[in-house]
N, C-alpha and C positions, 0 to 999 in steps of 0.2 A: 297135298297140293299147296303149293308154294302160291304166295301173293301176289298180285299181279301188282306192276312197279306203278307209282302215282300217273305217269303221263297216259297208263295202259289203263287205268281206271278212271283218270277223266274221260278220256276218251268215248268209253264205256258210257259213262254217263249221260254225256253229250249226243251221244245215239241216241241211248233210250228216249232222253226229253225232248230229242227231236220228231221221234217217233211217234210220240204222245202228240205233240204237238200238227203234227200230221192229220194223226186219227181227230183231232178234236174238228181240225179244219174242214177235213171230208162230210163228220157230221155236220159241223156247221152249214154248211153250204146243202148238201142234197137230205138231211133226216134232221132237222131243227123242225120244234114244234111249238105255238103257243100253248096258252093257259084255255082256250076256245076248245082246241084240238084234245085237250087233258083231260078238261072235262067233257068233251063228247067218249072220251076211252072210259071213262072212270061209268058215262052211263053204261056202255057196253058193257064192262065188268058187275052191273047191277046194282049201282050206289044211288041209291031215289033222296029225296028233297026229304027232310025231315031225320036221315040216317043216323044213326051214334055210329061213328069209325073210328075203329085205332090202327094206325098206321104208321108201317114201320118202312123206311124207305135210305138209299143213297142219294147222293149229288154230286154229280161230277161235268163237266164240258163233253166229255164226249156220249153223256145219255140224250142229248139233245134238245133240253127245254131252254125254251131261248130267254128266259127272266129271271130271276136272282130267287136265293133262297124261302124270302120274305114273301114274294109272288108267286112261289110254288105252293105257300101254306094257304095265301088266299083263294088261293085256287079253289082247293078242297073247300075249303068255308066255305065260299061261296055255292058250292055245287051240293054242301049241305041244307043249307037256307038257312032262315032264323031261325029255326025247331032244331034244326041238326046238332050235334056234339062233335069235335075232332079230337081225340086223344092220342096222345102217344107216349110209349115210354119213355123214361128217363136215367135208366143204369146207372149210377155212378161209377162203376167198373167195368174191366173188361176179363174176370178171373170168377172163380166158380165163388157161389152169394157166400159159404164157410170159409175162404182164404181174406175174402171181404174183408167180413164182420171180424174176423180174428187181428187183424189189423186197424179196422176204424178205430180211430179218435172222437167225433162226432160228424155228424150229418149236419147240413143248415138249409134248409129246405129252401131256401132265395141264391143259396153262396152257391153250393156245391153242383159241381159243372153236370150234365148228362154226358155220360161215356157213349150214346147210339149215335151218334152223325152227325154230322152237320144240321139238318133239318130237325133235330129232336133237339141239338144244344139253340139254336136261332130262336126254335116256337119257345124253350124255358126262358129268353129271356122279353116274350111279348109279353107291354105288361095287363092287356085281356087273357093268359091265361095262368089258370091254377093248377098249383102243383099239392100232390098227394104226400101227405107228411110222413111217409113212412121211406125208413135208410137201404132197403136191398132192391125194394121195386117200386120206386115213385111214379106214379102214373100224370101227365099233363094234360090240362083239359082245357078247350075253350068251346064258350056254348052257353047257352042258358043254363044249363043244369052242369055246369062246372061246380059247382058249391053241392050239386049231391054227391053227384061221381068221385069226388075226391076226401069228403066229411068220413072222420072215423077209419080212416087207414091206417090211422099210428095206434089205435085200439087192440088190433087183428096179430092174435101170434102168426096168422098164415097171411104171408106176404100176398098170394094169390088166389086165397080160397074166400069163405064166404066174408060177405061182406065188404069187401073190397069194390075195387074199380072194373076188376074184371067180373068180379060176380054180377055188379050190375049191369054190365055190359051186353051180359048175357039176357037178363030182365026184359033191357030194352030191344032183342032181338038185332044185336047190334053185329057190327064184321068188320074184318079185319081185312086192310088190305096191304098190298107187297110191292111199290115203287121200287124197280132197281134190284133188287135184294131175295134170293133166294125163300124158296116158302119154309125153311128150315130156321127161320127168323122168328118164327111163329107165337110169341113172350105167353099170349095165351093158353096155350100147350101146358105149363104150369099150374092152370087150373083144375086141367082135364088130370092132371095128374093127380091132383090131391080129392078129387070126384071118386077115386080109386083106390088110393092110400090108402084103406084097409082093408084092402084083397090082397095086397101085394104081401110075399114070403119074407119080406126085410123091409127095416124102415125108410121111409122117404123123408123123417124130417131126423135130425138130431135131437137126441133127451137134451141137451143143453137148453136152454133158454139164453141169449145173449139180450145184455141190456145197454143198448145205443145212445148216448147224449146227443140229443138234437137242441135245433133252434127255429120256432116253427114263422110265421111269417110277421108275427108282430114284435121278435126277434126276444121272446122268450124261451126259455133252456127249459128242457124237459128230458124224461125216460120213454123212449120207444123199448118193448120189448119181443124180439121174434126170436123163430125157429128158423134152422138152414136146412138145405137139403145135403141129404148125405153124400161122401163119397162113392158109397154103393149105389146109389141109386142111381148119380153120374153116372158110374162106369154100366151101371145093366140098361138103362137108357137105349133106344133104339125107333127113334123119332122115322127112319123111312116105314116104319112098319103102319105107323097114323097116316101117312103120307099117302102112301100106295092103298090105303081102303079109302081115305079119303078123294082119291081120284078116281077110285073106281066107280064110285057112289055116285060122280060128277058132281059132284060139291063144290070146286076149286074152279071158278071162273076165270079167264086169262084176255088180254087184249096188248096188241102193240100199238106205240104210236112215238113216230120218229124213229129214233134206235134204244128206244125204252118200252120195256115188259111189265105188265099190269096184271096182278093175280090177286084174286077176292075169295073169301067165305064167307058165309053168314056163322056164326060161333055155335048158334046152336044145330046146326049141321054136325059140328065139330062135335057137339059134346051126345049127339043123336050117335053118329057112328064109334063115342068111344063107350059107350054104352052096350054097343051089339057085341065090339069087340071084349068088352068083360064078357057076356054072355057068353060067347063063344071061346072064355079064356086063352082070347090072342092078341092081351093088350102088349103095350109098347114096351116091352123089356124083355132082357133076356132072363128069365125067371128061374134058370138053370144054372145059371155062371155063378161061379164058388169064387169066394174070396180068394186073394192070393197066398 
């Protein structure tokens, strides 16, 4: 297919961002929501005063909340209370955590941007929240107990296993919830995985140990050392398989409000049904696929 000549692809362009611009106005005008409206959705989803949430969410004009990024965080806060936690991830990439770490130079736990959105780069840089010193899966915390939630992460070879952000996440019977963003977002999922890791016929992490130069927040140089997940475990991976017990179970809470989708779990629902499914050896992979 030949290219289309420059006047044929402004052209082009000038639709689409008209078109955007359409859609954002339609919502603006009849599916705009406040931060009131958000939080009455976020109780419907079962988010109670005192919660630990980690929330992974988009932001865009045409989801419909009518305040800026900064007042979509307070939102949550506030609908947390003063007991509550808000966490979210903080990715530095958007490539699997072994293509990562093969190419990091160092991590700076203050510098380095969060690759999850808008909403996850905005909350690293409040300066009430703390960030988890470790380079594949930093966790952001604001809260009273930001100072537990994120202590000893750069300790842990396992990014996501014990002792981490997510383990205590689970502790505090805490959930996760899905602004915008498909339930296939799911960063705790990583944990459940390594809850299993040695049932599984192939490894989930690499024998490598990688040793990461970091800078942690009082802007001293140190060795983070973790493990990746494999390419096998990528490619046998098979996340609708959690999804679809998970939903049957009723687990996965949902609510709209404006032209934005709202879906919750409590984590140890999560880690309840991937439990049965070891039992009934039909976790999350295809446990038959032969390398190539």
């Amino acid at each position: 297919m030949t290219d289309l000549p420059d006047w044929a692809r402004h052209a082009k362009l000038a639709v689409k961002s008209r078109l955007i611009d359409l859609r954002a106005g339609f919502v603006k005008r009849f599916m705009s929501y406040d931060g009131a409206q958000l939080q009455a959705a976020l109780r419907r989803v079962g988010v109670r005063d005192g919660d630990d949430l980690m929330l992974h969410s988009a932001f865009a004009r045409h989801h419909g909340y009518a305040g800026t990024v900064e007042q979509l965080a307070d939102v949550f806060i506030e609908t947390l209370g003063s007991r509550g936690n808000l966490l979210m991830v903080s990715l530095p990439y958007r490539s699997s955590t072994l293509q990562y770490l093969q190419r990091l130079r160092q991590f700076d736990v203050s510098r380095t941007p969060s690759m999850m959105g808008l909403v996850s780069e905005h909350f690293r840089r409040r300066p009430d929240v703390l960030r988890s010193l470790h380079p594949t899966h930093p966790v952001l915390v604001h809260g009273p107990d930001a100072a537990w939630y994120t202590a000893g992460h750069e300790n842990t070879l396992y990014a996501c296993g014990p002792d981490t952000p997510f383990a205590r996440l689970a502790e505090r019977d805490g959930l996760a919830v899905f602004l915008n963003v498909p339930f296939g977002t799911f960063t705790f999922f990583h944990h459940l995985e390594h809850l299993v890791h040695r049932d599984l016929p192939f490894p989930l992490y690499t024998d490598e140990v990688f040793e990461v130069p970091v800078i942690d927040q009082r802007g001293e140089r140190g060795i983070v050392r973790t493990h990746a997940f494999t390419p096998e475990a990528i490619r046998r991976r098979r996340f609708p398989v959690l999804e679809r017990a998970l939903r049957a179970r009723g687990a996965i809470s949902a609510a709209r409000v404006g032209n934005t989708r709202i879906e919750a779990i409590r984590v140890r629902d999560a880690i309840a049904c991937t439990h049965d499914l070891r039992a009934r050896r039909e976790l999350f992979y295809d446990l038959d696929a032969r390398m190539p």
